[in-house]
C-alpha positions in Angstrom: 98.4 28.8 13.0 99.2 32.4 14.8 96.0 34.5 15.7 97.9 38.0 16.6 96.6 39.0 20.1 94.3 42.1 20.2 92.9 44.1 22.5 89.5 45.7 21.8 89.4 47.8 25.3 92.2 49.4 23.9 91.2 50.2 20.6 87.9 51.8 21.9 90.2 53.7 24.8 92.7 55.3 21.4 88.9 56.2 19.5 87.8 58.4 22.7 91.4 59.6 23.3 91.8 60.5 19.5 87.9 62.1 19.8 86.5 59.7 17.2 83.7 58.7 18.6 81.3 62.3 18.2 78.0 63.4 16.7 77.2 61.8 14.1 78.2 62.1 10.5 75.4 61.8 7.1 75.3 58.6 6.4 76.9 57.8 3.0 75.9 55.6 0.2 76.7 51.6 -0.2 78.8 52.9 -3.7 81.0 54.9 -1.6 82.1 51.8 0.9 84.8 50.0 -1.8 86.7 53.0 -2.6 87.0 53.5 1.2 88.4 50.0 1.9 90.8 50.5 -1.1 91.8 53.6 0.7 93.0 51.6 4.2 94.7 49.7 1.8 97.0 52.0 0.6 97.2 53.6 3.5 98.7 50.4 5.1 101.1 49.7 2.3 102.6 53.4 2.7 103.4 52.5 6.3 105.0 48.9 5.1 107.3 51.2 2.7 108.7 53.6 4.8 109.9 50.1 6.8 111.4 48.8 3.1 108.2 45.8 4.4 106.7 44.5 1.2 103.1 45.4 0.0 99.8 43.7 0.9 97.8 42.6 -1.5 94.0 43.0 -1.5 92.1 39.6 -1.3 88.6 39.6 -2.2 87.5 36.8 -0.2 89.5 37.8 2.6 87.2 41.6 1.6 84.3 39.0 1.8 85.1 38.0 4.8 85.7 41.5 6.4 82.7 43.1 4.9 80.3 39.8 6.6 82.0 41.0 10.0 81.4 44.6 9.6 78.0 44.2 8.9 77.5 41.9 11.9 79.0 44.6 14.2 76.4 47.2 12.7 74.0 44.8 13.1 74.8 44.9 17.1 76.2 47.9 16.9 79.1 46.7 19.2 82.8 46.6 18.4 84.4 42.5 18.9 86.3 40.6 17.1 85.3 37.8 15.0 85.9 34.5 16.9 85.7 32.0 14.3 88.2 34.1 11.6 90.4 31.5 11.9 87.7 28.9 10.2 85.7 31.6 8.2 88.9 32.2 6.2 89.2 29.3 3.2 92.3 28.3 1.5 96.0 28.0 2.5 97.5 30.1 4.5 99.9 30.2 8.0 98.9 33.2 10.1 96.2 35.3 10.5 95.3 38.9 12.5 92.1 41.3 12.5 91.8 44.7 12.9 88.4 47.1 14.3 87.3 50.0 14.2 84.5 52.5 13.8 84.5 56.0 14.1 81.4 59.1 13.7 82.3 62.7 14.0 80.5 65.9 13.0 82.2 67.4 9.8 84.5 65.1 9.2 84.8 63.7 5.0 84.8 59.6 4.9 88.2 60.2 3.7 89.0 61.9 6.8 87.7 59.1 8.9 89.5 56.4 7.0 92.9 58.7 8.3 91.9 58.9 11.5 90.7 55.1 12.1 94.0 54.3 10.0 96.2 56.7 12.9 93.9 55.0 15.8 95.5 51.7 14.2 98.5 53.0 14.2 99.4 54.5 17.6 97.6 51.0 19.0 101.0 48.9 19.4 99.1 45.4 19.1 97.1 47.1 15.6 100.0 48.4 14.4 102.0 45.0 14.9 99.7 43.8 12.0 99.9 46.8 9.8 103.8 46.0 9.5 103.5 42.4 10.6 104.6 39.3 8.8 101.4 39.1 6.3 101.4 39.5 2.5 97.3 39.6 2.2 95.2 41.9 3.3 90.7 42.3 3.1 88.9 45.4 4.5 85.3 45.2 5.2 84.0 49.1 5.3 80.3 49.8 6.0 78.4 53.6 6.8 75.7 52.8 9.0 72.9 55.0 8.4 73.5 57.1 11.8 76.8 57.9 9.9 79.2 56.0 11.5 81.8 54.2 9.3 82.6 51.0 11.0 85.9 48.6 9.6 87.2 44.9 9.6 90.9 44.7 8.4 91.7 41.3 7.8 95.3 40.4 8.0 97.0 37.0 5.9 100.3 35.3 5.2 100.2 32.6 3.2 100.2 31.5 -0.7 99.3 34.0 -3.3 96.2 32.7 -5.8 96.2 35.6 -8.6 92.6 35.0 -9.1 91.7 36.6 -5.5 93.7 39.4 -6.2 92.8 43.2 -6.7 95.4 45.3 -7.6 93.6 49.0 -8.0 90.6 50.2 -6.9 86.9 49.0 -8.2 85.8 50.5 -11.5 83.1 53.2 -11.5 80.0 52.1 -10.8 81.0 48.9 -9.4 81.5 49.5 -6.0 80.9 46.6 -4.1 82.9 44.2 -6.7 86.5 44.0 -7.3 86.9 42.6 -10.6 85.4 44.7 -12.9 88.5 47.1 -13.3 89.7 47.0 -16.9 87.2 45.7 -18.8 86.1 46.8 -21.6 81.7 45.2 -21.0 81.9 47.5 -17.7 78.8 49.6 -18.8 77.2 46.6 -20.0 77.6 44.7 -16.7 76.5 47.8 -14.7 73.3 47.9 -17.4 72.5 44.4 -16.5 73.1 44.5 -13.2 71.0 47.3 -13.0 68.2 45.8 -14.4 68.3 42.7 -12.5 69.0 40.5 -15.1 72.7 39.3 -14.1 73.5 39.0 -10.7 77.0 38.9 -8.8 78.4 35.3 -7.6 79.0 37.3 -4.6 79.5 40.3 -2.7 82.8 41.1 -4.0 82.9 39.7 -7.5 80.6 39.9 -10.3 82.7 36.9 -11.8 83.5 38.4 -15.5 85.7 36.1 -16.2 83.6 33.3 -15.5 81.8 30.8 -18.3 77.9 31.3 -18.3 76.3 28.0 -17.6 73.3 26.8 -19.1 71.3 27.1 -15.9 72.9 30.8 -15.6 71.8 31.6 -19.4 68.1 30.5 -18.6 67.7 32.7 -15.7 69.4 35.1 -18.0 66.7 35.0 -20.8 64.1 34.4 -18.3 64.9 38.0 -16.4 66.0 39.6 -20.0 61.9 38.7 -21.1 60.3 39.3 -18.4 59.2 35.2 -18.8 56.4 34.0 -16.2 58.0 31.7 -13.7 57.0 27.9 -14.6 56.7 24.9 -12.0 56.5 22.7 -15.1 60.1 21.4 -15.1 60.2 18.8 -17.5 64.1 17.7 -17.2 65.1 15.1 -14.4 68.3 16.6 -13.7 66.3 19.8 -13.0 64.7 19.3 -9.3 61.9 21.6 -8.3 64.5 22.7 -5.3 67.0 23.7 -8.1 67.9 27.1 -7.9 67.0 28.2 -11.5 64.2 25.9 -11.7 61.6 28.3 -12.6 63.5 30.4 -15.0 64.8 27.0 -16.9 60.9 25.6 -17.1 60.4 29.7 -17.9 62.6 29.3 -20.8 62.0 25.6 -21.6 57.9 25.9 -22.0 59.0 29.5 -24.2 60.7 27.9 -26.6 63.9 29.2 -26.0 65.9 26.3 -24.4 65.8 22.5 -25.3 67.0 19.7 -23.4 70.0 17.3 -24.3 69.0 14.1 -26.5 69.2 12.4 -23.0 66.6 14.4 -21.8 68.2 16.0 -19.2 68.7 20.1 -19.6 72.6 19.8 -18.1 72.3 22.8 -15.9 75.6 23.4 -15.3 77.1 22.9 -18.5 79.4 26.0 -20.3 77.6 27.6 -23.3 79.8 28.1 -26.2 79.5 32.2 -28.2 77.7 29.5 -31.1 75.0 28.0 -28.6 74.5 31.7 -27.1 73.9 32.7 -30.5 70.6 30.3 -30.5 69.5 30.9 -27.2 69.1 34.8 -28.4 67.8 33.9 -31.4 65.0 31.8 -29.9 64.3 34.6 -27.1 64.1 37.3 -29.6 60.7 37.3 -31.5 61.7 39.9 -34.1 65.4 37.6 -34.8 65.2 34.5 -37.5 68.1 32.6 -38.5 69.8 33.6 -41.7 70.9 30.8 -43.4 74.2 30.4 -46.4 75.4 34.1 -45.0 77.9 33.1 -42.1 80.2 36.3 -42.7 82.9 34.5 -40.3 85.9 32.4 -41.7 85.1 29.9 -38.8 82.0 29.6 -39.1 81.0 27.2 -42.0 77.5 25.3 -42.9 79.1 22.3 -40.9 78.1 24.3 -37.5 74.3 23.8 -36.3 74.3 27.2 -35.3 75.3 29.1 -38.1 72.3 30.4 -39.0 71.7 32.2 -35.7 75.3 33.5 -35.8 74.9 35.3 -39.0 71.2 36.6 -37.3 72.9 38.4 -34.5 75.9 39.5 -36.3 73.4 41.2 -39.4 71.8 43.2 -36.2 74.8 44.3 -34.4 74.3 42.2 -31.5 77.8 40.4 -32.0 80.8 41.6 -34.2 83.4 38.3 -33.9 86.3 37.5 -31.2 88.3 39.3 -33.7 88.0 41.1 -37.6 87.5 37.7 -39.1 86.3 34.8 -36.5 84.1 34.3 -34.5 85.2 31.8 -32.3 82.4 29.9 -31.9 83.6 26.8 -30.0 84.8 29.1 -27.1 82.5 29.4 -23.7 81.2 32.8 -23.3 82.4 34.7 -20.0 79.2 36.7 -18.2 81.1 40.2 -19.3 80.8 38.9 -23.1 77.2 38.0 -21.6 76.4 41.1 -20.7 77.2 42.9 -23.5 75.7 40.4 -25.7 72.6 40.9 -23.9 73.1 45.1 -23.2 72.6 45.2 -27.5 70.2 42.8 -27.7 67.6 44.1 -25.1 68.7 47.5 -25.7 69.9 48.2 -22.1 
């Protein structure tokens, strides 16, 4: 393990020199902070290609990471390194370096800040070390504090690439503060539900799209979606009163909506499959009832228990099939088919 040596006197001493530190700017909105760290991103991969260096790729945790620091030096509104990066940081990796910054100046565009901190970085011989250094990962932490100054964490990282972590353009519209929501096509759903407080994010950089809904996840789901009184009557054993979800599952559970395995237990964090979801919404929606010996999909036959509730929320639009025949109902629903299922359903 390699921490890269910095020096923060000196990075403060380049801001003053470079006249960063001014009046202040207007503060900016939270939706404006991703685009921003995407932006020192690219601006760091320019100066690794005029060296013929390879590009950095952005890593949301290491993003997680960054933005947790940033927001502590807001907090204290004082510019220091993170001394425990080297433990904060999960996974594999072989050598880590950090970055910070923050700069406030009358007139100046957040897009002009980002150049300027990026040239502070730059002209900074230990910062610019790990601009160009031996790394192949790279998180940035951005935040606008509401006295408008933009403060930065640039996390440096060499070690093994895991594709799941990676961003590779900048966060969709909308979706801001979460880095995989580029390219799909439940975007405006997931924005809808997110919106309306009915799906939340699995953290601050990912809203986990490609994830399978769990049972407990679908109960808080339905629970939110209905506007459900919370219920301390939590009749399942593997369902603690401490359990996360344990109001929305005894929500859900004293509704109707959800039952319990033959064991008795509800198997919170089971995956639902698209022909279990299909129940769920059909016991949540009072004006839905199932539709029975009408299936409409080639793999859907009387042989599946929820049939009937398929055909119910294909006959009212709320599903149309993984594909022009099928429904593929043995398949765990992600939380962007989630959201989209639950957009049409609710109306969001």
């Amino acid at each position: 393990m390699t921490l890269a040596a910095r020096s923060i006197r000196a990075l403060l001493a380049l801001l003053l020199a470079a006249g960063l530190l001014g009046v202040m700017a207007p503060a900016s909105s939270a939706a404006d902070w991703a685009p921003r760290e995407f932006a020192f991103v690219e601006k760091i991969n320019e100066e690794r290609a005029e060296l013929g260096l390879d590009p950095v790729r952005m890593n949301t945790m290491l993003t997680g990471v960054a933005r947790d620091w940033t927001d502590r030096m807001v907090a204290d509104d004082h510019l220091h390194h993170r001394p425990d990066l080297a433990t904060a940081v999960t996974g594999s990796w072989s050598r880590l370096a950090e970055n910070v910054g923050y700069s406030r100046r009358t007139g100046a565009t957040e897009e002009q800040l980002v150049e300027r901190l990026h040239n502070a970085f730059m002209n900074s011989p230990g910062h610019r070390r790990n601009v160009v250094g031996d790394f192949n990962q790279v998180g940035v932490g951005v935040r606008v504090a509401s006295n408008g100054t933009m403060w930065v964490t640039v996390n440096f990282m060499l070690g093994p690439i895991d594709s799941s972590l990676m961003q590779d353009g900048p966060p969709a519209e909308g979706f801001a503060a979460f880095t995989d929501i580029g390219g799909t096509v439940h975007a405006d759903a997931i924005e809808a539900n997110y919106d309306a407080g009915i799906m939340h994010s699995l953290s601050r950089t990912r809203f986990g799209t490609r994830e399978a809904v769990t049972r407990e996840e679908m109960a808080a789901f339905l629970a939110r979606a209905g506007d459900l009184p919370d219920s301390s009557e939590v009749s399942f054993p593997d369902v603690p009163a401490s359990h996360e979800f344990a109001s929305e599952i005894g929500a859900v559970a004293e509704a109707g909506i959800a039952n319990g395995a033959a064991s008795g237990n509800f198997l919170p964090a089971d995956q639902v499959t698209r022909a279990e979801m299909a129940s769920f919404l059909v016991r949540a929606l009072p004006d839905l009832e199932p539709i029975e010996g009408e299936y409409g999909f080639d793999d859907v036959g009387t042989g599946n228990g929820h049939a009937a509730s398929i055909a119910a929320i294909a006959d009212v639009g709320i599903t149309k099939g993984c594909s022009a025949d099928n429904y593929c109902p043995n398949r765990s629903v992600t939380r962007a088919e989630m959201a989209s299922f639950l957009a049409r359903a609710y109306g969001l």
